[in-house]
C-alpha positions in Angstrom: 29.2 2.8 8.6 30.4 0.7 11.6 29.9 -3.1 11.3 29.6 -5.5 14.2 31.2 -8.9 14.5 27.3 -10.4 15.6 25.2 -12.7 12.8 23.4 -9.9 10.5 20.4 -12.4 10.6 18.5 -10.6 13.4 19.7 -7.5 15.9 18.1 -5.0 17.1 19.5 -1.2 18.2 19.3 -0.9 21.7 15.8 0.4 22.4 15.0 0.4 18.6 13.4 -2.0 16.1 14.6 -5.3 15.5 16.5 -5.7 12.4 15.5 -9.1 10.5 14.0 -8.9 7.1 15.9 -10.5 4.6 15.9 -9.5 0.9 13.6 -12.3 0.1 11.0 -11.7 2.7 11.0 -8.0 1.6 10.4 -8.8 -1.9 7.4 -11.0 -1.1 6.4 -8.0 1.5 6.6 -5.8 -2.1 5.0 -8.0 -4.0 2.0 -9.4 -1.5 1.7 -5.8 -1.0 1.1 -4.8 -4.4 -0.9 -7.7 -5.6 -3.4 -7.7 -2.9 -4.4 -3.5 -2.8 -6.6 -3.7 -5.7 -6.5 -6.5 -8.4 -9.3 -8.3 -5.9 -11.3 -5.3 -5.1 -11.2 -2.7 -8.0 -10.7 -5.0 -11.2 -14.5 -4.7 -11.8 -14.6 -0.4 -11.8 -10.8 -0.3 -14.1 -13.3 -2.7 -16.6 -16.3 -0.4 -16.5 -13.7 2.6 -17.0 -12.4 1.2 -19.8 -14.0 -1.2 -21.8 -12.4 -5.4 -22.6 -9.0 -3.1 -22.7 -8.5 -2.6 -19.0 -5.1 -4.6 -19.1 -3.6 -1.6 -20.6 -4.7 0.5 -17.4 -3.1 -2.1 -15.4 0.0 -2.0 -17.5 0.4 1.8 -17.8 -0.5 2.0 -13.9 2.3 -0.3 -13.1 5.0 1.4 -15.1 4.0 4.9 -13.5 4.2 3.6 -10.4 7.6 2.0 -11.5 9.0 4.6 -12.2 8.4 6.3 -9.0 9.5 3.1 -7.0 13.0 4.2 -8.1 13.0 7.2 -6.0 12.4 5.1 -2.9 14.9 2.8 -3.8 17.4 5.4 -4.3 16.6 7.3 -1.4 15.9 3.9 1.1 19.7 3.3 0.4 21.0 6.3 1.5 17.9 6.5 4.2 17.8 2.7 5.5 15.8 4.2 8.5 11.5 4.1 9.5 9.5 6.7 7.8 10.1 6.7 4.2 8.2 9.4 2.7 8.2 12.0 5.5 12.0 11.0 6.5 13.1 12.2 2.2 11.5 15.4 2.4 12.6 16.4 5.7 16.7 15.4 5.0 16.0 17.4 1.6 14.2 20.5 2.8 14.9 20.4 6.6 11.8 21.7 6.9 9.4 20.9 9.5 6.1 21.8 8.4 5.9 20.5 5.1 7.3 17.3 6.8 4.6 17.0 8.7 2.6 17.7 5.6 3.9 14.8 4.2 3.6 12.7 7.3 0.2 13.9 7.4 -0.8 13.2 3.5 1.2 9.8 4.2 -0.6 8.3 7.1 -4.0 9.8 5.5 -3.5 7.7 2.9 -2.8 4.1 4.6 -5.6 5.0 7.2 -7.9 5.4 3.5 -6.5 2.5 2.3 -6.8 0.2 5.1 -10.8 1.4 5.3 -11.0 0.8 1.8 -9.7 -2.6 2.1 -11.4 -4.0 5.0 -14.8 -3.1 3.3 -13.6 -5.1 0.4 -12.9 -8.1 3.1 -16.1 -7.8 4.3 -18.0 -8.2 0.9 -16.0 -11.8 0.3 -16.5 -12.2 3.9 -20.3 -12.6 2.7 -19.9 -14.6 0.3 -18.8 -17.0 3.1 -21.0 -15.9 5.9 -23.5 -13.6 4.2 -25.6 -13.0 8.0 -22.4 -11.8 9.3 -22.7 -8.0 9.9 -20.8 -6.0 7.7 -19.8 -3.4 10.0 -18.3 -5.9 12.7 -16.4 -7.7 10.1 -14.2 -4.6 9.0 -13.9 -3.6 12.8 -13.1 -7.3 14.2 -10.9 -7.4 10.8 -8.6 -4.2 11.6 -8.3 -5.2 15.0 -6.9 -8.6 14.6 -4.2 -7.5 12.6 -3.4 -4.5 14.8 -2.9 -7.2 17.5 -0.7 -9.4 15.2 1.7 -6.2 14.4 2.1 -6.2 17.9 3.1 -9.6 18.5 6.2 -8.7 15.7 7.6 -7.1 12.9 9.4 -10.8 11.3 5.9 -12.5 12.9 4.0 -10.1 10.7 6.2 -10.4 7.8 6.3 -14.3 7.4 2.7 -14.0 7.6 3.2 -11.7 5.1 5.1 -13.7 3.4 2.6 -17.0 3.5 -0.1 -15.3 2.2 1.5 -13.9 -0.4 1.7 -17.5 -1.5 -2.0 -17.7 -1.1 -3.0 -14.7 -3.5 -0.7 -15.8 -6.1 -2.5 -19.2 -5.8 -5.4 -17.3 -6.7 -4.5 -15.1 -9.5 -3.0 -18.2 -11.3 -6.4 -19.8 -10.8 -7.7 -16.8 -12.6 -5.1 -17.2 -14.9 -5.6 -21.0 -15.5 -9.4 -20.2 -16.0 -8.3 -18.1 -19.1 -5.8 -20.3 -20.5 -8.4 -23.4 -20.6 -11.0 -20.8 -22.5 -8.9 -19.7 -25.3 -7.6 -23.3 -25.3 -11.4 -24.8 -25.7 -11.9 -21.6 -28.9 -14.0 -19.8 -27.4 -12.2 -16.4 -26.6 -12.5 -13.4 -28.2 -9.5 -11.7 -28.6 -11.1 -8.7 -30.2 -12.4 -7.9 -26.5 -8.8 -7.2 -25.5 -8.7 -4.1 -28.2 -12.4 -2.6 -27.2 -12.6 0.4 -25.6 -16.4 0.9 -24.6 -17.0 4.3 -24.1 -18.5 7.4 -26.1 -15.2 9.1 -24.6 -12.0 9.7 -26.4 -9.8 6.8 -26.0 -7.2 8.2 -24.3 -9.4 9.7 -21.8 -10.8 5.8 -20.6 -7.5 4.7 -20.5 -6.7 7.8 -18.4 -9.8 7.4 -16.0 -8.8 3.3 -16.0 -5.0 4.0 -15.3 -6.4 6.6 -12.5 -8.5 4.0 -10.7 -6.4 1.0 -11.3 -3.0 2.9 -9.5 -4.4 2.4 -6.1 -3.8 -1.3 -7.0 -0.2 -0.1 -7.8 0.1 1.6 -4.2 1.9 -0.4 -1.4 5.3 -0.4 -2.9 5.6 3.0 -1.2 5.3 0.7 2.4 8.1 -1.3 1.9 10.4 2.1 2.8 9.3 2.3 6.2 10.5 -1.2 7.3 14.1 -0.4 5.9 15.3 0.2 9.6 14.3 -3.3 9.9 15.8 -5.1 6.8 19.2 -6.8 7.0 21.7 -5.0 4.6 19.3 -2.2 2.7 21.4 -1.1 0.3 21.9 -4.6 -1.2 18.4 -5.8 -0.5 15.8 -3.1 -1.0 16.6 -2.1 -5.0 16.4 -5.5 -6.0 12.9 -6.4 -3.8 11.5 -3.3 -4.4 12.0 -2.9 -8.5 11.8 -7.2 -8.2 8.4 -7.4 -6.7 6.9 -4.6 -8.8 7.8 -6.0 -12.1 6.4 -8.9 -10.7 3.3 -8.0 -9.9 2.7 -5.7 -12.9 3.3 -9.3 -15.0 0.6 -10.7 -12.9 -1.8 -8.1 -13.1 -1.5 -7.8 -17.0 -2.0 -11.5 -17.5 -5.1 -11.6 -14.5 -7.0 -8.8 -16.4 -6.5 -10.5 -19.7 -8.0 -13.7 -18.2 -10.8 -12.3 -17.0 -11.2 -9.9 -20.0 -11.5 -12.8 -21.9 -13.7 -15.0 -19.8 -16.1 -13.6 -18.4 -18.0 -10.2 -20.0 -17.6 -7.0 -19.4 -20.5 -5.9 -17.9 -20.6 -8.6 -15.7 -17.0 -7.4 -14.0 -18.1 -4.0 -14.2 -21.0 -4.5 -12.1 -19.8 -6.9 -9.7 -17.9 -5.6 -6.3 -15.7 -9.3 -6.2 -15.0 -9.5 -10.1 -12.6 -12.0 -10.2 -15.0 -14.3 -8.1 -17.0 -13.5 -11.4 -14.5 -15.5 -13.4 -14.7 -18.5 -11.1 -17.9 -18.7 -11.2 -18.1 -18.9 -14.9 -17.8 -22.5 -14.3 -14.6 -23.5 -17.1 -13.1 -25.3 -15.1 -14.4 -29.2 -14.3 -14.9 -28.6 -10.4 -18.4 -28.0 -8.6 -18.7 -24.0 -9.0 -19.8 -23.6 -5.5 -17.0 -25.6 -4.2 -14.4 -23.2 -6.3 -16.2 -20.1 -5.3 -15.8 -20.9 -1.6 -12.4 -21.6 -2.1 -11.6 -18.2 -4.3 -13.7 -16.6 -1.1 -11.5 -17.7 1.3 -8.2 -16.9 -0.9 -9.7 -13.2 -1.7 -9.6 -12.5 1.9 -6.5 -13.6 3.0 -5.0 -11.4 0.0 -6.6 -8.5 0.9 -5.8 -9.9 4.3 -2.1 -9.5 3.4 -2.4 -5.5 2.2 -3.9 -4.5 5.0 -1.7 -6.1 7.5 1.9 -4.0 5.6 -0.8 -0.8 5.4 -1.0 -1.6 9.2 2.8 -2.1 9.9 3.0 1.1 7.8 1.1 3.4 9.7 2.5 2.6 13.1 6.3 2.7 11.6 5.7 6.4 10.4 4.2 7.5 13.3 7.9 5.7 15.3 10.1 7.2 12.9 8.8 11.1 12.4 8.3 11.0 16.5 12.1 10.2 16.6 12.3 12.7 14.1 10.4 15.4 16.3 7.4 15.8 14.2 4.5 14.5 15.6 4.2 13.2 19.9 7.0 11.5 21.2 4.8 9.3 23.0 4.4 7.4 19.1 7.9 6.6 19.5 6.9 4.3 22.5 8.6 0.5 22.1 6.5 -2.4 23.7 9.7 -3.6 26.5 9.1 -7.2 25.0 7.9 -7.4 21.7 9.5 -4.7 21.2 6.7 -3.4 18.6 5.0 0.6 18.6 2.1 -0.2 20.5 1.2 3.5 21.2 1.2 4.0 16.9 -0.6 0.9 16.8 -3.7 2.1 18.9 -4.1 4.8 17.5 -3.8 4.0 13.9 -6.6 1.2 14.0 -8.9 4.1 15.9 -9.0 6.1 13.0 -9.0 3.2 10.2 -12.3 1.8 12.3 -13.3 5.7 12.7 -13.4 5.7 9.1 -15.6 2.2 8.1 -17.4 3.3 10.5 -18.5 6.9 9.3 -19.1 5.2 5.6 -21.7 2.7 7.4 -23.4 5.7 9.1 -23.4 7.8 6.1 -25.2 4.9 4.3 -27.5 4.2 6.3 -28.5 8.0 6.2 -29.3 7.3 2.9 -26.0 8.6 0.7 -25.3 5.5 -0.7 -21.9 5.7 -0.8 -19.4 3.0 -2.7 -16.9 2.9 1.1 -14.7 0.8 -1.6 -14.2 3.1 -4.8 -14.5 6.3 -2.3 -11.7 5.7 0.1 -9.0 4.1 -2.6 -10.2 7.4 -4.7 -8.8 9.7 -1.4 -6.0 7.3 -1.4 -4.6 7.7 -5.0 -5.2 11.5 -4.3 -3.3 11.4 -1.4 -0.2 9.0 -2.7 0.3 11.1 -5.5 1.3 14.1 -3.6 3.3 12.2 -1.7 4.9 10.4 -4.6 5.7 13.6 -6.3 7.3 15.3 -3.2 9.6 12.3 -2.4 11.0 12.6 -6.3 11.8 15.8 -6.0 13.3 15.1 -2.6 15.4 12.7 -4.6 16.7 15.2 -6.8 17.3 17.9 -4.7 19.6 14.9 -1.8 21.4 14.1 -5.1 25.1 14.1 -4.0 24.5 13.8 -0.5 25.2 11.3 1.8 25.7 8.7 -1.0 28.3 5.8 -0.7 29.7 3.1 -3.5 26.6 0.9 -2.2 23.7 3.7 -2.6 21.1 2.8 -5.7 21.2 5.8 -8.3 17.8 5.9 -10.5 17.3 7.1 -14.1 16.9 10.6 -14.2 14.4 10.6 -17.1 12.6 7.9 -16.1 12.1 10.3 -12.9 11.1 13.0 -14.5 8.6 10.9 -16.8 7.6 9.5 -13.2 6.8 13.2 -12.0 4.8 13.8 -15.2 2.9 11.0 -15.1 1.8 11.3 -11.1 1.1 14.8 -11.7 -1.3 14.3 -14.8 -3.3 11.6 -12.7 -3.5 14.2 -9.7 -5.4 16.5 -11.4 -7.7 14.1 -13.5 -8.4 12.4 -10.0 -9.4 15.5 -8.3 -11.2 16.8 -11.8 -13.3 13.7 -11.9 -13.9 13.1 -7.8 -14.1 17.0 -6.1 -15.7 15.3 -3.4 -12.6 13.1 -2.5 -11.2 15.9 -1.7 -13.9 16.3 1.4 -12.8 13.1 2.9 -8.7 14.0 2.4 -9.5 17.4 4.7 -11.1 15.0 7.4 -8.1 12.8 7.7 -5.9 15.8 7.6 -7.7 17.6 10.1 -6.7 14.5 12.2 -2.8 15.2 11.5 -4.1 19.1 12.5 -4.7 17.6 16.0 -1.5 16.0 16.2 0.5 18.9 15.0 -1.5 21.2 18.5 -0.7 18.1 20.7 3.4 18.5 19.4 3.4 22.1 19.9 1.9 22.2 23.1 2.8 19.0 24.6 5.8 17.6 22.9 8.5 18.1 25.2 6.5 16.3 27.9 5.4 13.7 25.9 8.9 13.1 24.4 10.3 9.5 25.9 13.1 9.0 27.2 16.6 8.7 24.9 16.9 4.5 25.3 13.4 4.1 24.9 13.7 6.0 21.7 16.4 4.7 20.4 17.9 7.5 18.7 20.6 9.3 20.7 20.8 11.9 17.6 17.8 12.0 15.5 19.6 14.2 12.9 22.4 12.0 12.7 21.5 8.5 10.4 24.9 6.8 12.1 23.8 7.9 15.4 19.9 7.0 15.2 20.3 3.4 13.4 23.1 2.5 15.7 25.1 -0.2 14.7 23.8 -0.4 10.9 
C-alpha cells in the first residue's frame, strides 16, 4: 500500500472522507456503542425472560456476538474501506443483488434500531419533562443528531467519545448500588441462580440471550468508519475485540447489581429498569435528586447509540453508492464538512417515518411496545447479516491478505454461525409478526433498487466528488491509505 510522507493524524482522499479516528477513539466508539443499545432500555424484558439469572443472557449474548466480531475484524483489515457488511459480501460473491440484499437487511436494521432507541430516550425524557410530547421528543431527538453527523465525522466521534464516559458513570452507579447491598447483608445471592419460568431452562435462557443480543449489536458499526480510522489494520482488532470484552464485563456485573437489588418483577415491569435500582434508595443521597441525575445520564447513553447508528446509516449508503449498488446521488460529499449529507437526509426520514408509524398505530388502539418491537426486527435483521459477512470471511480467505491483516479462529467462527443461526429461527418462531415490520423497511431498499436501475447513471456524481477513481480497486478507491 502506498504511504505518504504527511502526519497520519488526520487526511482525507481527495473528495473522500476524512481520515482521523485513532485506535483509542474507536475503541470508545465500540464500546459507547455497545453499552448504550440496550443495557438502558431492554434490561427489564431479558429479567422477565429469564428470571434473577438474566446475567447469564447477557454473558452468553456477548460471547455470540464476540465471536462474530472476529469476522469484521478480519475482514475490516483487508477491507479498511465504508460499508462493512455489504462491502464483505460483495468482494466475496461479486454479486450485486444479494449485495444489495445485504445493504438492504443492513440499513433496515440501524433505521429499526435507531426508532427503537429514540422511544427509549423519550420514556427517560419523561422522567425529566413528563408534559413533553412523546412523539416530538423522538423526532426533535433524531434530527439533532442528524445535524451533528453533519457538522463531522471526528466532531461526532469525540462526542462519542465523551459520552461514553457518561454511560459508564452510570452503570458503575448501578454497580456501586449493588456492591453497598451485599456489603450491608442484605442480598440474596440465591436470586442469581433462579430461573422463573414454567419453561425448560434452557429455553429462558434462549429467549433471554435472544432479546438481550440487540444490546450486543453496534459492534457491527464500527466497520463502516474504517475508511476513516488512522492505520486499520493495527487499530480496529484491538478496539473492536477491546471494547466488546469490555462491555460484556460491564453488562455481567450491571445485571448482577440490579438482580440483586432490586426484584425481579419490579425490572420486569418497568420500561427504565435500571432507574429502578436507583430509586431503591441504598445509597445515602435524596432519591429524587439521584433519579434525575440517572435520567439525565440514561439519555445521553442512549444518546451515544444512536448518534454511531446514525453515522452508520449514512456511511453505508456512501460506500455501496461508490460501490454501484444503490443511487449515486448517496455518494454526495458536503464541499466543507465534507460529511454525506444526501445519506443523512434520508436516513433520519425513514428512522422518524418509523416512530412515527408506532405512535399512529397506538393510538389506533394496537398497543404496541415501539421499544421491544423494533429491537425484535433489529436482532432479526443483524443476524442475517451477521451470518452472511462470516461466510464472506471464509470464502475471501486467502485473498488480498498482507503480514498486517487480522486472521480469526476458525472454530470460534463456525460456533459464531451456529449460534446466530439458532437465535434467527427462535426469534422469528417466537415474534412472526417482526417479520411484518422487516418487509416494510425492505420494501424501502425495493424503492431504492427501481431508482438505481432506472436512474443510476444520471444520478451517479461526478469521479472527484466520489472519490473513488476505481470502485473495484481498494488501492485505487481509499487513495493514499
Amino acid at each position: 500500500m502506498a504511504q505518504t510522507n504527511a502526519p497520519t493524524t488526520e487526511h482525507s482522499d481527495e473528495g473522500g472522507l476524512k481520515r482521523s479516528i485513532t485506535g483509542r477513539l474507536l475503541f470508545f466508539y465500540v464500546l459507547g456503542d455497545v453499552l448504550g443499545s440496550g443495557i438502558y432500555v431492554l434490561i427489564g424484558a431479558v429479567a422477565g425472560e429469564v428470571g434473577g439469572a438474566f446475567w447469564a443472557a447477557f454473558a452468553i449474548g456477548v460471547t455470540v456476538a464476540a465471536f462474530t466480531g472476529l469476522a469484521y475484524a478480519e475482514l475490516a483489515t483487508k477491507y479498511p474501506q465504508a460499508a462493512g457488511a455489504s462491502l464483505y459480501v460483495n468482494r466475496a460473491f461479486g454479486n450485486k443483488p444479494l449485495t444489495f440484499l445485504t445493504t438492504v437487511l443492513y440499513l433496515s436494521a440501524t433505521f429499526a434500531a435507531a426508532a427503537s432507541l429514540a422511544a427509549g430516550f423519550s420514556a427517560y425524557f419523561a422522567e425529566v419533562w413528563s408534559a413533553a410530547p412523546a412523539l416530538m421528543v423522538m423526532i426533535g431527538f433524531i434530527l439533532v443528531l442528524a445535524f451533528l453527523n453533519f457538522i463531522g465525522i471526528t466532531e461526532s466521534v469525540v462526542a462519542n467519545m465523551v459520552m461514553t464516559f457518561v454511560e459508564v458513570t452510570g452503570l458503575l452507579i448501578v454497580m456501586v448500588i449493588g456492591v453497598v447491598y451485599v456489603g450491608q447483608g442484605k442480598a440474596d445471592f440465591g436470586t442469581l441462580a433462579d430461573f422463573s419460568t414454567t419453561d425448560n431452562v434452557i429455553f429462558a435462557i434462549i429467549a433471554g440471550v435472544a432479546l438481550s443480543f440487540f444490546a450486543m449489536t453496534g459492534f457491527e458499526n464500527a466497520a463502516n468508519v474504517a475508511e476513516e480510522t488512522i492505520d486499520p489494520q493495527k487499530s480496529f482488532p484491538r478496539a473492536l475485540i477491546g471494547g466488546m470484552i469490555t462491555a460484556g464485563v460491564i453488562y455481567v456485573l450491571v445485571s448482577i447489581s440490579a438482580g440483586l437489588t432490586v426484584p425481579v418483577d419490579t425490572l420486569a415491569g418497568s420500561d427504565a429498569a435500571l432507574l429502578e435500582v436507583v430509586k431503591a434508595g441504598i445509597l445515602p443521597v435524596s432519591v429524587a435528586v439521584m433519579s434525575l441525575i440517572f435520567a439525565f445520564i440514561a439519555m445521553i447513553a442512549i444518546t451515544n447509540t444512536t448518534l454511531v447508528q446514525v453515522v452508520t446509516q449514512s456511511r453505508i449508503l456512501y460506500g455501496m453508492a461508490r460501490e454501484d449498488v444503490v443511487p449515486g446521488a448517496f455518494a454526495k460529499v458536503h464541499s466543507s464538512r465534507r460529511s454525506p449529507w444526501v445519506a443523512l437526509l434520508f436516513s433520519a426520514v425513514v428512522v422518524i417515518g418509523l416512530v412515527v408509524t408506532g405512535d399512529l398505530l397506538n393510538r389506533a388502539g394496537f398497543n404496541i411496545d415501539v421499544v421491544t418491537r423494533l429491537a425484535a426486527v433489529t436482532v432479526v435483521l443483524l443476524l442475517v447479516v451477521y451470518a452472511g459477512v462470516i461466510i464472506s470471511c471464509f470464502k475471501l480467505r486467502g485473498s488480498d491478505e498482507t503480514d498486517q491483516t487480522f486472521r480469526a479462529n476458525s472454530v470460534l467462527l463456525v460456533l459464531g454461525l451456529v449460534g446466530n443461526l439458532a437465535l434467527l429461527y427462535y426469534v422469528i418462531k417466537t415474534d412472526p409478526t417482526s417479520l411484518l415490520w422487516c418487509a416494510a423497511l425492505i420494501g424501502v431498499g425495493g424503492v431504492l433498487f427501481v431508482l438505481e436501475q432506472l436512474f443510476g447513471g444520471r444520478t451517479r456524481p461526478p469521479e472527484a466528488e466520489r472519490g473513488a477513481p476505481d470502485s473495484h480497486n481498494p488501492a485505487k478507491s481509499r487513495g493514499d491509505l
